[in-house]
C-alpha positions as CSV (number, residue, x, y, z in Angstrom):
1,X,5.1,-21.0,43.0
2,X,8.4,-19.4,42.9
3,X,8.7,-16.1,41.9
4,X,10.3,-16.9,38.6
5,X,7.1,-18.8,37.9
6,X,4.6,-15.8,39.1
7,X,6.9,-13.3,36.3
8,X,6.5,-15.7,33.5
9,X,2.6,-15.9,34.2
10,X,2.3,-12.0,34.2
11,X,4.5,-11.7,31.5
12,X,2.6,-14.3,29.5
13,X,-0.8,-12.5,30.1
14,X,0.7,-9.3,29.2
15,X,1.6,-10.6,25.5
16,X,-1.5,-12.7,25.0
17,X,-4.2,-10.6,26.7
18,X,-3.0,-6.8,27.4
19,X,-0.9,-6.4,23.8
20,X,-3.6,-7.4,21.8
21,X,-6.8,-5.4,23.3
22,X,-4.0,-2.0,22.9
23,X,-3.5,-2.8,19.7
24,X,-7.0,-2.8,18.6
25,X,-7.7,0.0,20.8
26,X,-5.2,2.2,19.1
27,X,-7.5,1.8,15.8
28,X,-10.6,2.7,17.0
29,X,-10.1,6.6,15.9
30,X,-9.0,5.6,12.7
31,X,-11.7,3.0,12.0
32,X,-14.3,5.4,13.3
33,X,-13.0,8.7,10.7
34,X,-13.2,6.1,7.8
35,X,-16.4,5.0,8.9
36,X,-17.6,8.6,9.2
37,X,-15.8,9.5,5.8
38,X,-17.2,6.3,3.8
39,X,-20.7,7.0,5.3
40,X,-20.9,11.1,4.9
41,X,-19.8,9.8,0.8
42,X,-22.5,7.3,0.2
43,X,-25.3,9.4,1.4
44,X,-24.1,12.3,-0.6
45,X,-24.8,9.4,-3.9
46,X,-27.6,8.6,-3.1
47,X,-29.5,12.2,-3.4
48,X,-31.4,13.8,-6.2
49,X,-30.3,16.8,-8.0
50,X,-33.8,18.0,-5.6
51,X,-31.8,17.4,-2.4
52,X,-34.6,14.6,-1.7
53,X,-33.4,11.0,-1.0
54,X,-33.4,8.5,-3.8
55,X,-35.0,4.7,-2.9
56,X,-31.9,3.6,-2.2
57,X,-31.4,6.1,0.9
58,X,-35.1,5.7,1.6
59,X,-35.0,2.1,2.1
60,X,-31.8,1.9,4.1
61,X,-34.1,4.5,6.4
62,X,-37.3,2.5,6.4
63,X,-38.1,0.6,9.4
64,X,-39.1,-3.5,9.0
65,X,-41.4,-3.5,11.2
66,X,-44.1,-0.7,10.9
């Protein structure tokens, strides 16, 4: 190969394999505080004015297989 032919090969896996994976990287904080947010807001719903879990929040706990 010459090494015009070795720069186009890096420079082709550095837009179709290295761009993409940073660019989905960069969004794992943000996709982790909105999962965190979204989360913390439905449990809060789903509680009595007693502070105990409604069966909404009591079956997303349970376990299938006891």
């Amino acid at each position: 190969m010459a090494p015009m032919d070795i720069g186009g090969v890096i420079f082709i896996v550095l837009l179709v394999i290295v761009m993409p994976v940073g660019t989905l990287m960069s969004m794992v904080g943000l996709a982790g505080v909105l999962g965190g947010l979204v989360g913390r807001n439905s449990d809060l719903d789903n509680v009595t004015d007693d502070g105990e879990p409604n069966e909404y929040l009591a079956l997303a706990n349970a376990n299938p297989y006891e």
